[in-house]
C-alpha positions as CSV (number, residue, x, y, z in Angstrom):
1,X,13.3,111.6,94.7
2,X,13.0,115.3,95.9
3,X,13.3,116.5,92.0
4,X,9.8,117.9,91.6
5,X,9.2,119.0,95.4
6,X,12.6,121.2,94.8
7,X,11.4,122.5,91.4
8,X,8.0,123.3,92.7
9,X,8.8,125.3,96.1
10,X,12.3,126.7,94.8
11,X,10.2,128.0,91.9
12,X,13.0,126.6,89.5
13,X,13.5,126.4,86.1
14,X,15.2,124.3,83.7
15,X,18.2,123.7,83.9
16,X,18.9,123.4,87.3
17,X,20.6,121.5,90.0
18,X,20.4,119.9,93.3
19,X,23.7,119.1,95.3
20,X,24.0,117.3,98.7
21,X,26.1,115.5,101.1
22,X,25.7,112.6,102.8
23,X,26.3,109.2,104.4
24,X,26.0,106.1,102.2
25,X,25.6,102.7,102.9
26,X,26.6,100.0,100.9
27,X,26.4,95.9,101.4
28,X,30.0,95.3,101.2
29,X,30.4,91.3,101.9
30,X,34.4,91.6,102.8
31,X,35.2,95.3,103.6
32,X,39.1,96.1,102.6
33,X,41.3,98.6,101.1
34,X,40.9,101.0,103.6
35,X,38.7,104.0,102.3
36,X,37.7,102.1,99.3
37,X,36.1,99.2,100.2
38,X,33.7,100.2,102.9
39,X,30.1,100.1,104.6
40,X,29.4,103.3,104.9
41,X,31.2,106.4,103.8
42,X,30.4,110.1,102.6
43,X,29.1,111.0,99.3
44,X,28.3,114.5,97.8
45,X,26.4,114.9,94.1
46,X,25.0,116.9,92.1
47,X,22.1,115.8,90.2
48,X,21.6,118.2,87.3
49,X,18.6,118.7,85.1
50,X,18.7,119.5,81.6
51,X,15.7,119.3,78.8
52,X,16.4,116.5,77.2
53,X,16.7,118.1,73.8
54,X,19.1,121.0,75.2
55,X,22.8,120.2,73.8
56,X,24.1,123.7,74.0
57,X,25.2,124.4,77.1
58,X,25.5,128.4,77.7
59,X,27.9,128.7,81.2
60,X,30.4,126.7,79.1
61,X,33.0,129.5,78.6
62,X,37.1,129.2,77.3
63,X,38.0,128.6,80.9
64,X,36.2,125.1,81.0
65,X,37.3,124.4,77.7
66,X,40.9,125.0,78.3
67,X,40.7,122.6,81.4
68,X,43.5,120.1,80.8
69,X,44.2,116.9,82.3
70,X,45.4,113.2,82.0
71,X,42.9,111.1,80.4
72,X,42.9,107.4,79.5
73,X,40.3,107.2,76.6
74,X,38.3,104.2,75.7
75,X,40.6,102.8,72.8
76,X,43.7,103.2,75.1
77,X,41.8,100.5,77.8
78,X,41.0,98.6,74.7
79,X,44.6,97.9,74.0
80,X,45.3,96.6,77.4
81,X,47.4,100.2,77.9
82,X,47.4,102.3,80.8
83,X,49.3,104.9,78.5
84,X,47.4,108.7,79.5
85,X,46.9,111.3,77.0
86,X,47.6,115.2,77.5
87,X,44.0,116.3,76.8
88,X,41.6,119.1,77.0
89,X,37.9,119.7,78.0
90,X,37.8,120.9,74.3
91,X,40.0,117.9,73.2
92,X,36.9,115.3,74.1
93,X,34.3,117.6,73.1
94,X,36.0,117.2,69.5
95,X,35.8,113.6,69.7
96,X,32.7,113.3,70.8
97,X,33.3,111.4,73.9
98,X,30.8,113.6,75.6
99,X,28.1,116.7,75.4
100,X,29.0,120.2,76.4
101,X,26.7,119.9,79.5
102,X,28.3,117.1,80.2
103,X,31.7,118.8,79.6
104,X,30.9,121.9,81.7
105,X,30.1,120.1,85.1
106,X,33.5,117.3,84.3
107,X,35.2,120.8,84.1
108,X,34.3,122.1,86.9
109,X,34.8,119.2,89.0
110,X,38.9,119.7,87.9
111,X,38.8,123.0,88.5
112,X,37.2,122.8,92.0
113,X,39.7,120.0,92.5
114,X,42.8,122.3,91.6
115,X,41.1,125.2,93.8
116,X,41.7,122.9,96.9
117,X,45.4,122.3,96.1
118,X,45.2,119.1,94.5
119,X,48.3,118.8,92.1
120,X,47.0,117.8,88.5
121,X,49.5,115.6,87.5
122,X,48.0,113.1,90.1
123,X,44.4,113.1,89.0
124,X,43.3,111.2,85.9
125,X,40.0,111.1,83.9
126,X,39.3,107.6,82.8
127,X,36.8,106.5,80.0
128,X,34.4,103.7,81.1
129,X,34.3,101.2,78.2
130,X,31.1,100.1,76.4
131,X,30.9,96.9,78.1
132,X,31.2,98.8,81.6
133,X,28.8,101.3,81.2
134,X,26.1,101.6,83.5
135,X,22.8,100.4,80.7
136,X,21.8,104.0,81.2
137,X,24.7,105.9,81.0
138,X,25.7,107.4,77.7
139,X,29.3,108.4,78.8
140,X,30.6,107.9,82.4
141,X,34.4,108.9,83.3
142,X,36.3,108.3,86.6
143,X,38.7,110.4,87.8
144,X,41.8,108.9,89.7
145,X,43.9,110.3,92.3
146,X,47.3,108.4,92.7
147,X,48.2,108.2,95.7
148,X,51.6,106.5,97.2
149,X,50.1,103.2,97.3
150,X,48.6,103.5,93.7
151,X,45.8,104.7,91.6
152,X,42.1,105.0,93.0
153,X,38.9,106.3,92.4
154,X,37.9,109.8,94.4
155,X,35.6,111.3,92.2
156,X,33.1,110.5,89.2
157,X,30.8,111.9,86.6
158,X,27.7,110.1,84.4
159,X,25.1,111.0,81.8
160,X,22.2,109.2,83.5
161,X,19.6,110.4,80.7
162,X,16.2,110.5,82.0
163,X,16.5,106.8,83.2
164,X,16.2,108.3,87.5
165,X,13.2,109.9,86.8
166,X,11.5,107.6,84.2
167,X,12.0,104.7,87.1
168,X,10.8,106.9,89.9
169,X,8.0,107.4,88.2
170,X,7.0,103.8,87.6
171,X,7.5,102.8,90.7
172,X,6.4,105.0,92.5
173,X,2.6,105.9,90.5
174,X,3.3,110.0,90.2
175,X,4.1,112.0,87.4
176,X,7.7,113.3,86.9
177,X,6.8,115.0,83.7
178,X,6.8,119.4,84.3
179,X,5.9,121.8,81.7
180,X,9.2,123.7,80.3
181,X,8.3,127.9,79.5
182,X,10.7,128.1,77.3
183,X,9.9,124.9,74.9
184,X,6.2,124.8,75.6
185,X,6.5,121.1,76.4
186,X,6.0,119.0,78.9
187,X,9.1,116.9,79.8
188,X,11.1,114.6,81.8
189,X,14.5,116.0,82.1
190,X,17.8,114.3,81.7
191,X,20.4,114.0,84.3
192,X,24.3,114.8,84.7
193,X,25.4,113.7,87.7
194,X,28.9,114.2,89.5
195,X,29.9,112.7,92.6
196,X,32.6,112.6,95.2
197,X,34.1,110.3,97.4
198,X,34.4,113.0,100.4
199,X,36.7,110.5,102.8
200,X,39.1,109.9,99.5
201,X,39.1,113.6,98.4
202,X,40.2,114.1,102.2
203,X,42.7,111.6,101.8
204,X,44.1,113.1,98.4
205,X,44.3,116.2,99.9
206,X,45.9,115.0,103.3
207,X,48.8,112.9,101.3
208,X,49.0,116.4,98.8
209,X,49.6,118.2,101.7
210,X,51.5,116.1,104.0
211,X,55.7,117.1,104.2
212,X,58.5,116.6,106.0
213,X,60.6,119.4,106.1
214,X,64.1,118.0,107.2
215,X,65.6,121.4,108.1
216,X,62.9,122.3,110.4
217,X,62.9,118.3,111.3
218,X,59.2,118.7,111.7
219,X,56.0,117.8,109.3
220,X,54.5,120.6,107.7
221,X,51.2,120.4,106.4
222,X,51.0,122.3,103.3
223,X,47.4,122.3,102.6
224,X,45.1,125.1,100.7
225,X,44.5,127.7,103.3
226,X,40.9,127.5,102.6
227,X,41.3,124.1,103.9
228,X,43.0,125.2,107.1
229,X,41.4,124.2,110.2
230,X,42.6,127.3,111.7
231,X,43.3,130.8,109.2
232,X,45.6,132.2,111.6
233,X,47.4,131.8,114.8
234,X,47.9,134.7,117.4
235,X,51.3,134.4,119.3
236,X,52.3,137.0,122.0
237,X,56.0,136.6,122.7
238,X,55.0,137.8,126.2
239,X,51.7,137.2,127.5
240,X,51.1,139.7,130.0
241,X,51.7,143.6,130.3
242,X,50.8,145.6,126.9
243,X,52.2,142.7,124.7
244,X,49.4,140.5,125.8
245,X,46.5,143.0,125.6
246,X,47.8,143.8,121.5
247,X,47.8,140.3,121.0
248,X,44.0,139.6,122.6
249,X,42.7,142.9,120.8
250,X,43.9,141.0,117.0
251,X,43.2,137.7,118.1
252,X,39.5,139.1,118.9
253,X,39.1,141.1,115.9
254,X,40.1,138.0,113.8
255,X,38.5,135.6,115.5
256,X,35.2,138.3,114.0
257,X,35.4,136.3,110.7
258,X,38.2,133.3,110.9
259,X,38.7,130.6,113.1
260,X,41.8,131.7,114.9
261,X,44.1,129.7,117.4
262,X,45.4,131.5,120.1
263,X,48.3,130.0,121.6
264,X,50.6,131.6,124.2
265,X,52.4,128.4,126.0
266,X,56.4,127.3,125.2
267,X,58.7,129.1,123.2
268,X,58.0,130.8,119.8
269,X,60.0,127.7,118.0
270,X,57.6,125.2,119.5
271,X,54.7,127.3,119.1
272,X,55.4,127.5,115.5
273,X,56.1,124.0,114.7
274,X,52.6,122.6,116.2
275,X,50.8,125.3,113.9
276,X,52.7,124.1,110.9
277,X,51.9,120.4,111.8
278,X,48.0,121.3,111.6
279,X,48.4,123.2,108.6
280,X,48.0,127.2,109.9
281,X,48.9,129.1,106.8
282,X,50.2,132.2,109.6
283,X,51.4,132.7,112.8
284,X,51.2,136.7,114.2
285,X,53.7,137.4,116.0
286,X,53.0,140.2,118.6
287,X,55.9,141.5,120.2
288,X,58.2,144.9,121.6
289,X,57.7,146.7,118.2
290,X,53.8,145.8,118.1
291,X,53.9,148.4,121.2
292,X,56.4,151.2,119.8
293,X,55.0,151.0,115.9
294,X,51.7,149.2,116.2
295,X,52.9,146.4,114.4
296,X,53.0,142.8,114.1
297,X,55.3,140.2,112.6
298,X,53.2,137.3,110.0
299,X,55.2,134.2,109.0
300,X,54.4,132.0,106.4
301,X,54.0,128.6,107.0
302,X,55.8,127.3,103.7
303,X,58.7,129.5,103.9
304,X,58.7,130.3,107.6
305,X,59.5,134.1,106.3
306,X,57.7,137.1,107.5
307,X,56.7,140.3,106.6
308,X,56.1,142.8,108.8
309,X,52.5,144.4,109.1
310,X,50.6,147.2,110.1
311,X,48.0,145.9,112.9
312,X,44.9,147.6,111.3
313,X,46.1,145.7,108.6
314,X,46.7,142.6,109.8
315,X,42.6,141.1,108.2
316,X,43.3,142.4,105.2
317,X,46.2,140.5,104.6
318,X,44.4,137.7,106.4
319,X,41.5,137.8,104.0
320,X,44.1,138.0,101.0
321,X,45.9,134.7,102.1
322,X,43.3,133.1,102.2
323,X,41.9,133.5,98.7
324,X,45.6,132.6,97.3
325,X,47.9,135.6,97.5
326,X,51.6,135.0,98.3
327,X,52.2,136.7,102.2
328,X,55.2,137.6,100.9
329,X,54.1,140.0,98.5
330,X,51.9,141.8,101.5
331,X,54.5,143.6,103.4
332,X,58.0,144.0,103.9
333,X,60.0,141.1,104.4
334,X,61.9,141.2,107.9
335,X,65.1,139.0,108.8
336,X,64.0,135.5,110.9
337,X,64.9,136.0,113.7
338,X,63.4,132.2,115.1
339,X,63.1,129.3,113.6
């Protein structure tokens, strides 16, 4: 609906997309199945528009192409088989089971998946069959996350044609129709279009994440630490004299650019195990030998070891974390002292 008022004040060109996020609301006679069966929920899209006699897609590079994943083609179904196939982006582009527009954007919806710390081996792309396609969808897939309870729906990803905007048009008396620079023709574009469940890709990374780690008889919750409610926690073994003031000068430079927990109540073993229960990738320690060498100790939350650090360091290493480097790697390991 808001194609051609984006593409006018944007000032954008084909091809381009518009994403959102939103509630939905659907007219579910017997809501059931928890997330999946409901009367409202979350959705975010993307509604991307291509000229419709674009099949070349330029962005798609070897990365997308070497995407793999499980996929349970059309012929599979067919056969009454739930049997998945070891495939590649490239794989279905061979078979012609979709365009290379269409490939780049199911590409990038696995790899964005992946960058959130979803593990591969649960997601699966499913091929909707001929007699379940949508009348205006030329390819649609599914992808499955399989949770402990069993396979479901999270995420999907159609070739809509120009079937939105020829409709909108009907209905609603304007002209969808823009003149494309670099064709010289006035068209109406087509549409890919992939969406997300946001409450089940929640879910799939909540059950990813969620452990039980019996030796620290706590749960820990392992989840991406872009995720992470919190980057970082700040823990002064004492609170007060010089120990405290060290520990309130990092926790207010960090708390500069990441959400930070500061968190000075019980002992250090407590203190630990309620960060690692929320899913806070570190815990700085501040304590005597943050005053004699101006250092602090940084435990990892998956391995509960740490590394000792300089303090004008300490963001740096912070930052790093963040975008996927091993902690362990950013300083010299130290002996645990406290579990």
């Amino acid at each position: 609906m808001d194609f051609k008022l984006v593409m006018e004040t944007a000032r954008q060109k084909l091809p381009f997309g518009i994403a959102q996020i939103g509630r939905c609301f659907r007219n579910e006679i017997a809501p059931r199945d928890f997330l999946f069966r409901s009367r409202e929920f979350n959705i975010g899209e993307f509604e991307f528009f291509i000229h419709p006699k674009e099949t070349k897609c330029e962005l798609l590079s070897k990365n997308q192409l070497n995407v793999k994943m499980n996929f349970l083609d059309e012929e599979t179904q067919l056969k009454k088989s739930e049997e998945l196939k070891p495939s590649s982006i490239n794989d279905l582009l061979k078979k012609k089971k979709l365009g290379e527009w269409h490939a780049y954007w199911l590409a990038e919806q696995l790899i964005w998946f992946k960058e959130i710390g979803l593990k591969m081996e649960n997601i699966k792309v499913r091929e909707h069959t001929k007699d379940e396609l949508s009348h205006y969808s030329s390819a649609t897939f599914d992808m499955d996350y399989l949770f402990p309870f069993g396979s479901s729906e999270i995420a999907g990803n159609a070739n809509r044609g120009q079937y939105d905007l020829i409709q909108h048009a009907k209905e609603s008396k304007q002209k969808m129709e823009i003149f494309d620079e670099k064709s010289g023709e006035k068209i109406i574009p087509r549409v890919i279009e992939p969406t997300f469940g946001m409450e089940r890709v929640f879910l799939a990374v909540i059950t990813d994440g969620y452990n039980f780690d019996k030796d620290r008889d706590n749960i820990v919750l392992k989840i991406s630490p872009k995720l992470a409610p919190y980057k970082a926690a700040i823990l002064p073994i004492i609170k007060k004299g010089e120990q405290g003031k060290i520990a309130k000068e990092v926790y207010d430079d960090l708390r500069k650019d990441f959400h930070c927990y500061w968190d000075d109540g019980g002992s250090i073993g407590r203190r630990y195990s309620r960060q690692d229960e929320i899913g806070t990738p570190m815990c700085i320690t501040i304590d005597d030998d943050s005053i004699k060498n101006k250092t602090v100790t940084i435990r990892d939350r998956n391995t509960t070891k740490q590394i000792r650090v300089k303090i004008e360091d300490v963001k740096e290493v912070v930052e790093k974390v963040i975008n996927g480097e091993d902690v362990l790697k950013l300083g010299k390991e130290v002996k645990t002292r406290i579990k």
